[in-house]
C-alpha positions in Angstrom: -9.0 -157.3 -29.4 -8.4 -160.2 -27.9 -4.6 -161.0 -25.5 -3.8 -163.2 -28.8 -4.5 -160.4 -31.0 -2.4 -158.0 -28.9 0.7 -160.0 -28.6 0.6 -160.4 -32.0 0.1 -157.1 -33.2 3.1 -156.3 -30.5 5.1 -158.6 -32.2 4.6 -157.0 -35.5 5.4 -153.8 -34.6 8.3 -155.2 -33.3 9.3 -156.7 -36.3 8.6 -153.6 -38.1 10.5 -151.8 -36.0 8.1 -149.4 -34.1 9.5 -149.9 -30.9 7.9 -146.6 -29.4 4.2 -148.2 -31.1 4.9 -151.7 -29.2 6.4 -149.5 -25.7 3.5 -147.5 -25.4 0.7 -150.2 -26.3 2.8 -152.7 -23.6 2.4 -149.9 -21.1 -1.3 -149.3 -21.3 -2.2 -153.3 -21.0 0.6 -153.0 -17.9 -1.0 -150.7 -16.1 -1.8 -152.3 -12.9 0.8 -155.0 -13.6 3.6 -156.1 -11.3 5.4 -155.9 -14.6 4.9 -152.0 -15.4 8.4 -150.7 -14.2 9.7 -153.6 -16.8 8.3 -152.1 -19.4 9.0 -148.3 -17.6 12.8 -149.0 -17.9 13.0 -150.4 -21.5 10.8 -147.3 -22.4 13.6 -145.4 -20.2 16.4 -146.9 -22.1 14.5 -146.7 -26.0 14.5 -142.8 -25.3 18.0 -142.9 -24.1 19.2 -144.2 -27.3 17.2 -142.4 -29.5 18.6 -139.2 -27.8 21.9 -140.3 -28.1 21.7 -141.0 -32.1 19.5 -137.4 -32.6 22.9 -135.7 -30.7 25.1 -138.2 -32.6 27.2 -139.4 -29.5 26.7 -142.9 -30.0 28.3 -145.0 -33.1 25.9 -147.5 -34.9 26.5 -150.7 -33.6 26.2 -149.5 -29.7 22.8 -148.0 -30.7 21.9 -151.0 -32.3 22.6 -153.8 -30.1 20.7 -151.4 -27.0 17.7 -151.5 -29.6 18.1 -155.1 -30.2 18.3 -155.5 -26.2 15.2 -153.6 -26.1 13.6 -155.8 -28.3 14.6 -159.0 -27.1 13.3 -157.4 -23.7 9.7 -156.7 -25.0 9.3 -160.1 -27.0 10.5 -161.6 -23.6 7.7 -159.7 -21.9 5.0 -160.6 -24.6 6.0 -164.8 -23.8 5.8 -164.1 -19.8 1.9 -162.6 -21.6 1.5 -165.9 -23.6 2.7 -167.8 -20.7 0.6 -166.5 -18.2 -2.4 -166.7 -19.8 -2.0 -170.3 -21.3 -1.6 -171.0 -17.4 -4.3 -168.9 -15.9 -8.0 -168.4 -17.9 -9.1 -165.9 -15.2 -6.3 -164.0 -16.3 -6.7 -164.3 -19.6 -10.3 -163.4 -19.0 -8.9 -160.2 -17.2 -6.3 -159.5 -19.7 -8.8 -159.6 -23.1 -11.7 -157.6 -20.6 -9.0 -154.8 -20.1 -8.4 -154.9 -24.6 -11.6 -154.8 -24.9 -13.3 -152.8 -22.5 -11.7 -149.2 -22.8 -10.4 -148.8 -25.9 -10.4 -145.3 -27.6 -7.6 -143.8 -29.4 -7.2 -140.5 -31.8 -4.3 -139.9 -33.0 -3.1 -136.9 -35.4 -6.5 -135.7 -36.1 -5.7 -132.6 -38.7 -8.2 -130.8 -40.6 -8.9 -127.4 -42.2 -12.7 -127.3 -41.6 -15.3 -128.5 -39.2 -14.7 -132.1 -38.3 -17.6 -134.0 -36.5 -16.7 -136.8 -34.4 -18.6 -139.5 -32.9 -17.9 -142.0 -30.5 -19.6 -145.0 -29.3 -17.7 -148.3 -27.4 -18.7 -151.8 -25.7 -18.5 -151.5 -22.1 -16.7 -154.4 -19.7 -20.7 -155.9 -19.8 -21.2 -155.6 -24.0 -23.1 -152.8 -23.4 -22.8 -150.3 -26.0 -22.0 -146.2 -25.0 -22.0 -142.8 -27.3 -19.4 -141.3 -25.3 -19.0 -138.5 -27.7 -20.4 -136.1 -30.4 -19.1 -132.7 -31.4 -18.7 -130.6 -33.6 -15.4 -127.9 -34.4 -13.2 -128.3 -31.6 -13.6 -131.6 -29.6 -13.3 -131.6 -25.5 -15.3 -134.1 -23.5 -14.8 -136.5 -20.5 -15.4 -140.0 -21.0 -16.2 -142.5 -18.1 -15.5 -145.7 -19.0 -16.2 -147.4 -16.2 
């Protein structure tokens, strides 16, 4: 995936509303950002309000102009991304290296029987891995360096 492809999909799951989605994804690129207690606090304030409208002590309209606040603060961060990158090729070099380079994600994997898994990835040089195969229950390391 490349940084264009990222912001973009960000900005989707803005627009679709999957705050939590577009939080966690900003957090992973952020890692070893200057910007990672940005995105730290709007995470911070996102579970704030959701805990406040699960325990119903906040009306409507509060919780949604902090969510809109959220957002606005996320598509801001996705420009300063845009931005930086349309000003800086080694970063953007940097920034589609780190989408590119480590990506592996499972997520809700349910299953009554036997599920084999198998994973293979590009490494930072395009060289391709088999990180994984198993069968039944699945617990392996993976060094992606």
């Amino acid at each position: 995936m490349t940084t264009k492809q990222f912001t973009e999909r960000i900005g989707d799951l803005i627009g679709k509303n999957d705050l939590k989605t577009a939080i966690t994804e900003l957090k992973q690129l952020l890692q070893k950002s200057n910007k990672l207690n940005d995105i730290i606090l709007q995470s911070a304030r996102y579970n704030d309000v959701m805990q406040q409208i699960h325990l119903g002590t906040i009306n409507f309209e509060d919780a949604n102009i902090t969510k809109n606040k959220i957002r606005y603060a996320l598509l801001d961060m996705l420009r300063e991304i845009e931005e930086g990158i349309e000003n800086n090729p080694e970063l953007e070099k940097e920034t589609d290296r780190i989408l590119t380079g480590s990506q592996l994600r499972v997520n809700n994997v349910k299953a009554d029987k036997d599920v084999n898994f198998e994973a293979k990835m590009k490494n930072s040089t395009g060289e391709i891995k088999d990180v994984g195969s198993e069968e039944g229950n699945i617990n392996f390391n993976i060094d992606l360096s």
